[in-house]
N, C-alpha and C positions, 0 to 999 in steps of 0.2 A: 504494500500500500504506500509507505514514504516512498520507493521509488517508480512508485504510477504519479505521483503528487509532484517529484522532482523534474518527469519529464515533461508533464503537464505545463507546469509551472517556466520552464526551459523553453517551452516550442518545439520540443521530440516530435512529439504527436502530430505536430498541425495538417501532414499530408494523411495521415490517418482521418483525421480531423472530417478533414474535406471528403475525404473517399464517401465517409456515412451519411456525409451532410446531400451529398449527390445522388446517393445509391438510396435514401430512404424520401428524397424530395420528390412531392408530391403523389406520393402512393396514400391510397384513401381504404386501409382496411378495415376489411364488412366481417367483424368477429361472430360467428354463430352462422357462417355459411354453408357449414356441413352439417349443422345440429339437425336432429330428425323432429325436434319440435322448436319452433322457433319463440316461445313465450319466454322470456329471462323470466328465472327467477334468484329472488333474491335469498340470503343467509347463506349456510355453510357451502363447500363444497366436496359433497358424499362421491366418493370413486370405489372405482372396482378395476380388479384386474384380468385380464385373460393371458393367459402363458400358453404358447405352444411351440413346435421345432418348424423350421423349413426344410420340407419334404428335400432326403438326400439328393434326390434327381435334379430339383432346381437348382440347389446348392453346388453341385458341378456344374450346369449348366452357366450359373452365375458368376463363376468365378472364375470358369474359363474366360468368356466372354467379357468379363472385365479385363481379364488380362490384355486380351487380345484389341480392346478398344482404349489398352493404355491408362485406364479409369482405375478410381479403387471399387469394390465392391458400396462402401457406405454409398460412396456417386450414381452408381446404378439403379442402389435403393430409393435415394432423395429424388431422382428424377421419377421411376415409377410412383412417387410417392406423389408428387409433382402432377402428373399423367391421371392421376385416380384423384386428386383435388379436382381437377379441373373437370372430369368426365361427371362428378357429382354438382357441381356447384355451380362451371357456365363460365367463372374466373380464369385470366388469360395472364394475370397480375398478380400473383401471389408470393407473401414472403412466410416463411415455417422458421421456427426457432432451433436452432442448430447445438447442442452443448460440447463444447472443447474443452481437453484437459487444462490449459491455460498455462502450459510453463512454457514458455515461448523463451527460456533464458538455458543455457545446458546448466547452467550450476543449479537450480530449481527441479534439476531432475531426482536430486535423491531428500530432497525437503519433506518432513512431512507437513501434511495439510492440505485443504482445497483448496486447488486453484480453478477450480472450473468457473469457465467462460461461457456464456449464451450469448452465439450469433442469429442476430438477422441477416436472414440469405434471401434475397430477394430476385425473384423469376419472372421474365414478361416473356412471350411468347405469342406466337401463332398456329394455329391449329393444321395449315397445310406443308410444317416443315415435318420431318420424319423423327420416329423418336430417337435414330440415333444423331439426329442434332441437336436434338435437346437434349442430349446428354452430352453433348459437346457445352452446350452452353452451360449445363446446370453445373460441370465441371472446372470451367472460364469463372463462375458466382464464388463459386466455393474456394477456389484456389484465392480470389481476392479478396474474399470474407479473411483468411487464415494469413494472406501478409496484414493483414490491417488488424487484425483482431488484439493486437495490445491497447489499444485504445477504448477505456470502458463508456462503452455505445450508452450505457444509462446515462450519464451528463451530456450526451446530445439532446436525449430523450427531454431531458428537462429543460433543453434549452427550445424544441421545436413544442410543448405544451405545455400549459400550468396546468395539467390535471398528472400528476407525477403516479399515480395509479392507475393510469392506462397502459394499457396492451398492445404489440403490434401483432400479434399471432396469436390461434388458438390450437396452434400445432407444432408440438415440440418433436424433434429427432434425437435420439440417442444411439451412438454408438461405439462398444467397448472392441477392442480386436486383442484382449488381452485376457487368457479364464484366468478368474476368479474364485482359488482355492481357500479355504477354509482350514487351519492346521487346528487343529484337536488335541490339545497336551494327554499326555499319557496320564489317568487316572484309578491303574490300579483293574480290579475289578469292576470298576464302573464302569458301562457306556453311556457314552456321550452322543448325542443325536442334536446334530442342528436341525431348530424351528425356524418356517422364516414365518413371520409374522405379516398376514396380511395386509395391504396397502388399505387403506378405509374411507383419503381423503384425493381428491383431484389437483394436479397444480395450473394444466389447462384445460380444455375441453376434451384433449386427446395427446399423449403424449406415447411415441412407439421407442422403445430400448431393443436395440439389435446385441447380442452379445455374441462374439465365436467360441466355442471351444474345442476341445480337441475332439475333430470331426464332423462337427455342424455349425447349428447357428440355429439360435434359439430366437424367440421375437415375444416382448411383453407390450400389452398394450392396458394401458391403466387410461381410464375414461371416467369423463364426469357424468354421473347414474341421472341427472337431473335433466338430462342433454340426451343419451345414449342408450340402450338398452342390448343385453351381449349379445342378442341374435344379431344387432346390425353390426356390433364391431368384428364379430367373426365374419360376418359377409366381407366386413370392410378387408381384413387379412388376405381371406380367400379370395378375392376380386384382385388384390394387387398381385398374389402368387400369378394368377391367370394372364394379366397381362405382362408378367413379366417376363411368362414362357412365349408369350406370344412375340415381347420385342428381341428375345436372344435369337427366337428362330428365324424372325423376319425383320429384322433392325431398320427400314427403310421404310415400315408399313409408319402411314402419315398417324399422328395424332388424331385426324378429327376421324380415322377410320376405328379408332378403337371404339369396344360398346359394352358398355355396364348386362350384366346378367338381368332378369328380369328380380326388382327389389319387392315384390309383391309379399312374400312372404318374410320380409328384412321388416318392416316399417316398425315406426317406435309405437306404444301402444299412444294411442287417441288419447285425447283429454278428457277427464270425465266432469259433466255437468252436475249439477243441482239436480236437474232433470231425470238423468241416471239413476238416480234415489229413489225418486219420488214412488215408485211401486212395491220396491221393501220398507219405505217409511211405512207408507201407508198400510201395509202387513202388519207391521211392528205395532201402528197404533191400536189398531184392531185388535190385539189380545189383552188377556187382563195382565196388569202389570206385576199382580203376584207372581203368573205361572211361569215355569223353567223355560227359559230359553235355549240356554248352549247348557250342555254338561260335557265336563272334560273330568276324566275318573273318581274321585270324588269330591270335584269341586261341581258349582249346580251355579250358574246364573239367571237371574230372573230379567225378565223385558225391563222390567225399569230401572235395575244396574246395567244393562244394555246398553239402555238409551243415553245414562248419567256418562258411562265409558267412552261411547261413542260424541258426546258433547263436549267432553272434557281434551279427547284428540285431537277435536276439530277446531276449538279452541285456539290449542297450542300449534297446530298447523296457523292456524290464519294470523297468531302471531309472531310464525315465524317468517312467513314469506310475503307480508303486508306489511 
């Protein structure tokens, strides 16, 4: 931090400076353009995780092909990822939040501590170039994101709005190319078993972690529950595995020829009305409020702790997100 403060202060930065000040001027982003419901709502932000492997077949496929287009794999990813923003949304203009290790110094290589950095990577495109140019391009974003990325892009941030809690993304990349071993001290007759302790809370709307290990490549994607529901985020996975078989095989096929599977059975569930009620309310009031409603083993609830539970949630919901 004193020597981000010293260059600052110096004029180090100032071609840095400029890069963000060019590369983020005038982009107008529409946060909540992939969400499957578009109501904001307000209070916490509840997430969930989905973990699964990329099928070994793609994972050769992808890494040949990386090779062979000179690319890293992450680059491959971010443009399909890029490719499936766009085929959802309509968006030609998109920037996704990028996280770098951040020691851009060799003496910082054996420090401990976070250094991690969040780039904005910013993409504009047209839909009759092929997708192996756009991964040309998205390759050309990324390489000038990472010379410039000593410069922390938050004091831009504050200097292009006074709302210092705004966003330019609601889609984060992550990618480790290093496993992540877990050493176990030897305790004896004991076993020791790592828990990982589920994720519970969202930091964007959707945030995808690639990890490699020895052998594959695993992909998490943690999604805000308020926004997402997991049959769409697995569509969401499965859809980019699909075109990304489709660009290894055919690298030339145009962008706008790509096509979403049919999402019929993906959609986030409806909103539910007042309305929606109205036919079990109106059951509920119809009985006498002594008799049992629910029994659950030997507990016994009656219609009118029903009603009292059911008021008291509804309550606490409407103060939470009113």
């Amino acid at each position: 931090v004193a020597l981000e403060k010293q260059c600052i202060e110096k004029g180090l930065f100032e071609n840095a400076r400029q890069y963000w000040q060019q590369e983020l001027a005038g982009y107008v982003p529409e946060l909540g353009a992939l969400r499957q419901t578009k109501q904001v709502q307000k209070g916490q932000h509840p997430g969930a995780t989905i973990s699964l492997n990329v099928p070994a077949s793609l994972l050769a496929s992808l890494q040949a092909f990386s090779q062979q287009e000179s690319v890293t794999m992450m680059m491959s990813l971010f443009t399909g990822l890029q490719l499936l923003y766009y085929k959802f949304t309509g968006r030609q203009d998109n920037l996704f939040g990028l996280e770098t290790a951040g020691r851009t110094r060799t003496e910082w290589e054996g420090v401990i501590g976070c250094f991690l950095n969040t780039l904005p990577v910013r993409v504009r495109f047209e839909e009759e170039i092929s997708f192996r140019q756009l991964l040309q391009l998205v390759k050309q974003q990324l390489l000038n994101g990472y010379k410039y990325q000593q410069y922390p892009v938050d004091l831009l941030m504050e200097e292009m709005t006074a709302d210092t809690s705004s966003t330019l993304f609601d889609l984060l990349i992550v990618y480790q190319n290093f496993e992540h071993t877990l050493e176990i001290p030897s305790l004896g007759e004991l076993q020791v078993i790592p828990f990982e302790i589920p994720e519970q809370t969202a930091i964007v709307d959707l945030q995808l972690e690639f990890r490699e290990y020895a052998g594959g490549l695993s992909a998490n994607l943690r999604y805000d529950t308020r926004y997402y529901d997991q049959a769409f985020v697995q569509f969401f996975i499965e859809q980019l595995c699909t075109f990304l078989e489709i660009a290894i095989a055919a690298p030339e096929t145009r962008v706008a020829d790509f096509s979403l599977a049919s999402t019929t059975s993906h959609t986030f569930n409806a909103p539910v009305t007042a309305a929606d009620f109205l036919p079990v309310t109106a059951q509920i009031k119809a009985q006498d409020p002594a008799s049992i409603a629910l029994i659950c083993g030997a507990q016994r609830i009656t219609y009118q702790e029903l009603v009292e539970a059911f008021t008291r949630r509804a309550s606490y919901l409407n103060q939470l997100y009113h």
